[in-house]
Backbone as CSV, one residue per row, in Angstrom:
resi,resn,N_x,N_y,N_z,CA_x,CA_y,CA_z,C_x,C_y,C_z
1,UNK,-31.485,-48.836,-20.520,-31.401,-47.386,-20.577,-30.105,-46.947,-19.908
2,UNK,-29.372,-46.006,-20.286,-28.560,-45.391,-20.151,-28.201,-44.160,-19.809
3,UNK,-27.756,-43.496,-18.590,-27.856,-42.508,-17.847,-26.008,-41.488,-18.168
4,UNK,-26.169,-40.690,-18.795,-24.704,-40.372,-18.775,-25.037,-38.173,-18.608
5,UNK,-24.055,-37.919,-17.823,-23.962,-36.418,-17.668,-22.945,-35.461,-19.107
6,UNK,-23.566,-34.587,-19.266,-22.945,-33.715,-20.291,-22.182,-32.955,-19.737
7,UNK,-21.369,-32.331,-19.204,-20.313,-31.045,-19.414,-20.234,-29.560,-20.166
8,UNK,-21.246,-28.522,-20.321,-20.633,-28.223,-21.514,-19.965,-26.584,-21.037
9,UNK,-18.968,-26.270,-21.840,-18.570,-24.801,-21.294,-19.379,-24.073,-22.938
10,UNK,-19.716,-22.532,-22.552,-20.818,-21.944,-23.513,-19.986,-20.526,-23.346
11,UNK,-20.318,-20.525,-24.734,-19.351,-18.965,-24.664,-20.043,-18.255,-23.766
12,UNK,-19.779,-16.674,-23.428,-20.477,-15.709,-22.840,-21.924,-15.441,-22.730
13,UNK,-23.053,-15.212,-22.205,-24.409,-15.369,-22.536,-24.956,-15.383,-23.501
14,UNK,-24.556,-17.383,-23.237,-25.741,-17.834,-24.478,-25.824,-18.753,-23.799
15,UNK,-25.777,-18.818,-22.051,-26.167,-20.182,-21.260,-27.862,-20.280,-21.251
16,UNK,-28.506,-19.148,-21.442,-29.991,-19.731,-21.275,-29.880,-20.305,-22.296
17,UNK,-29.815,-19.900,-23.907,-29.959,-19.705,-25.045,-30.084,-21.555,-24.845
18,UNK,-29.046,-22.138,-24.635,-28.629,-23.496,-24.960,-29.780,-24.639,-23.576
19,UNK,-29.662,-23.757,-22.723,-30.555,-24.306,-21.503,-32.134,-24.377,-22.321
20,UNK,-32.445,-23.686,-22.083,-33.636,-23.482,-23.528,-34.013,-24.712,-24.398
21,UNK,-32.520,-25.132,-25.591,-32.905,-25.742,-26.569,-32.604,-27.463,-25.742
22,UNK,-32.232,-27.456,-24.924,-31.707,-28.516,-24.144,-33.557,-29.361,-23.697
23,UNK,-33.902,-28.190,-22.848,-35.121,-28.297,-22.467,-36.219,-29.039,-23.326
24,UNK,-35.885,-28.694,-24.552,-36.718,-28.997,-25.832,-36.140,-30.904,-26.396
25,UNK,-35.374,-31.129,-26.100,-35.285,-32.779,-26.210,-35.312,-33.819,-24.736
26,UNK,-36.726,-34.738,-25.311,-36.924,-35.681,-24.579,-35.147,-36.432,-23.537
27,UNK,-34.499,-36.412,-24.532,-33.333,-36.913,-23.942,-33.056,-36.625,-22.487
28,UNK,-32.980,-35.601,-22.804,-32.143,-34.308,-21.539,-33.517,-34.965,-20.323
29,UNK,-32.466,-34.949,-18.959,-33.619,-35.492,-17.709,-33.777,-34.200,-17.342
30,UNK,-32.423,-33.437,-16.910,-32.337,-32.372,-16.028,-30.950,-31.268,-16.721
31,UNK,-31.321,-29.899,-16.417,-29.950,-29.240,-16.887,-29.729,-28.280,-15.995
32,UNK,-29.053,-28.185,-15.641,-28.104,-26.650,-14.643,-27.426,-25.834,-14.849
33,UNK,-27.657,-24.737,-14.614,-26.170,-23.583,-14.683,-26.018,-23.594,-13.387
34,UNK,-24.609,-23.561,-13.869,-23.618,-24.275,-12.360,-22.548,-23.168,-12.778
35,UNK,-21.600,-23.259,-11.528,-20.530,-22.649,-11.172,-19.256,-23.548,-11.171
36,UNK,-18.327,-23.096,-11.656,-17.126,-23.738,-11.885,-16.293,-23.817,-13.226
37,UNK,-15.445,-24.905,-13.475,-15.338,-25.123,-14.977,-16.207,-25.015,-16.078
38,UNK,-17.002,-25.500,-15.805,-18.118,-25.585,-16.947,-19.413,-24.944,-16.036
39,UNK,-20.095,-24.504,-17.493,-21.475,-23.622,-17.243,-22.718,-24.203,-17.331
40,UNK,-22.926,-25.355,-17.910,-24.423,-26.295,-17.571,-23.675,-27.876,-17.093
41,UNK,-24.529,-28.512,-16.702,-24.339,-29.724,-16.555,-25.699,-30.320,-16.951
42,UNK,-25.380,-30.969,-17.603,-27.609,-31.966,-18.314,-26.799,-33.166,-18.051
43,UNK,-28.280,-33.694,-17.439,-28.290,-35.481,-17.137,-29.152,-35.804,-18.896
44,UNK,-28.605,-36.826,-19.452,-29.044,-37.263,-20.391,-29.296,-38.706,-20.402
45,UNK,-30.414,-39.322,-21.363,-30.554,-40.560,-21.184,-30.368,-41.074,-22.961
46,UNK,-30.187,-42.280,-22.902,-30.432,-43.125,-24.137,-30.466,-44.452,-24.120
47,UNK,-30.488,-44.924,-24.762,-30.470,-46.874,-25.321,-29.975,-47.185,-24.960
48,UNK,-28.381,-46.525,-25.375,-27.126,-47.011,-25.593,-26.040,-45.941,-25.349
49,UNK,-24.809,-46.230,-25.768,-23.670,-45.267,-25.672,-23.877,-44.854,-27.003
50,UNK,-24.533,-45.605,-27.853,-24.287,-44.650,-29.306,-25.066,-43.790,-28.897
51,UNK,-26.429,-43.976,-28.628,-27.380,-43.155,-28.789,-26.943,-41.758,-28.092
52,UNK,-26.469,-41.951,-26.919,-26.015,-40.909,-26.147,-25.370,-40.040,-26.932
53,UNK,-23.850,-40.389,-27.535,-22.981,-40.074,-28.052,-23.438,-39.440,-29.459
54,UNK,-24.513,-39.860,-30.355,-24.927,-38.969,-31.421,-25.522,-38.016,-30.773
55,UNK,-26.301,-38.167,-29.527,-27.222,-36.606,-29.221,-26.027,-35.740,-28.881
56,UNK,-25.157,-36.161,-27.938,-24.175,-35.105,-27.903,-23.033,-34.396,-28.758
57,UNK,-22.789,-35.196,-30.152,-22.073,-34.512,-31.125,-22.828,-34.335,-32.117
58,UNK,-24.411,-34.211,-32.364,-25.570,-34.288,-33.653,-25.644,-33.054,-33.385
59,UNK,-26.045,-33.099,-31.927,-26.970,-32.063,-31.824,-26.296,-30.919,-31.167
60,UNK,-25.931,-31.398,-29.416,-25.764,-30.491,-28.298,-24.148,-29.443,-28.806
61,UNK,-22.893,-30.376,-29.382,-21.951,-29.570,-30.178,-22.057,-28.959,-31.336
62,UNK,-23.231,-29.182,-31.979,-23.229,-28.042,-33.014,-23.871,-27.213,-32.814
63,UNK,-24.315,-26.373,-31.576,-25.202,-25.338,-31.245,-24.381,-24.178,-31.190
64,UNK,-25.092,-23.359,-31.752,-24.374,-21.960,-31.398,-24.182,-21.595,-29.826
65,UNK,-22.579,-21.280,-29.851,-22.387,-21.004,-28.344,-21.968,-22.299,-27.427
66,UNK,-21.693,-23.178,-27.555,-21.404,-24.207,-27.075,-19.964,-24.413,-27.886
67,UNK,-19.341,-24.186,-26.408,-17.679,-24.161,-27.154,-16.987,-25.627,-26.717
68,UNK,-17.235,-26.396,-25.953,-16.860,-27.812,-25.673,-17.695,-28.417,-24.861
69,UNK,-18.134,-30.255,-24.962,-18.651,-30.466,-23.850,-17.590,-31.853,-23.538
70,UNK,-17.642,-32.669,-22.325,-17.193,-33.625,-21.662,-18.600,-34.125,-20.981
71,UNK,-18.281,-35.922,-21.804,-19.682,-36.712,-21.376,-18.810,-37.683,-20.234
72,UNK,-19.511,-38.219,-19.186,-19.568,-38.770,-18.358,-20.445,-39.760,-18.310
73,UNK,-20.488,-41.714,-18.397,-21.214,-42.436,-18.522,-21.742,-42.951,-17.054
74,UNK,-22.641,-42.962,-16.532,-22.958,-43.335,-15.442,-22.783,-45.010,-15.087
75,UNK,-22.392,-45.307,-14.281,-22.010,-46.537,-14.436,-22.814,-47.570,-13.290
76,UNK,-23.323,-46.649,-11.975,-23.846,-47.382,-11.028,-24.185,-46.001,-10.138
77,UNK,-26.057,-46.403,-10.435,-26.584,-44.996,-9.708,-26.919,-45.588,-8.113
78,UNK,-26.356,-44.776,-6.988,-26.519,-44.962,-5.616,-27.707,-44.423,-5.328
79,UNK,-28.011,-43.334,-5.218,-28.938,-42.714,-4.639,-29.492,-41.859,-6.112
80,UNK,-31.015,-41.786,-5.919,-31.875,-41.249,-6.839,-33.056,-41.315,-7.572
81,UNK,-33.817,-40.664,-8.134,-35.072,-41.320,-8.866,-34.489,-42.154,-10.686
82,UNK,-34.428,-43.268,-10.493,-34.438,-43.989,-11.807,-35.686,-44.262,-12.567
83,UNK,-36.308,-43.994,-12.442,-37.706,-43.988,-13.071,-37.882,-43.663,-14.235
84,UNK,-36.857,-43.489,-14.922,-37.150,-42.875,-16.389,-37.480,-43.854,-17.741
């Protein structure tokens, strides 16, 4: 299993909108609206890097309101619940 973070910046309020549909796939562990560059951050899981990589250009970039994301592959978790 495979642990990698999403990035995404969302146009103007449509951060629930996408928090929402995020919520709705098993994938997604956890999602945030955060402060900074970007407006959510979701922990996502999969198989593989493909698997990851189709949920995030299948699905999470073709949503309305989602104007870019940047994935991050986790490579070695220190501290946390892995239990998934």
């Amino acid at each position: 299993m495979m642990i990698a973070f999403v990035l995404i910046v969302t146009k103007p309020d449509t951060e629930e909108q996408i928090l929402s549909k995020l919520s709705e796939h098993e994938e997604v562990i956890e999602a945030h609206f955060v402060t900074g560059e970007f407006d959510i951050i979701a922990k996502v899981r999969g198989k593989d890097i493909r698997e990851i990589s189709e949920f995030v250009s299948k699905k999470i970039r073709t949503w309305e309101g989602v104007q870019r994301t940047v994935t991050a592959l986790s490579i070695k978790e220190i501290k946390g619940k892995s239990t998934y």
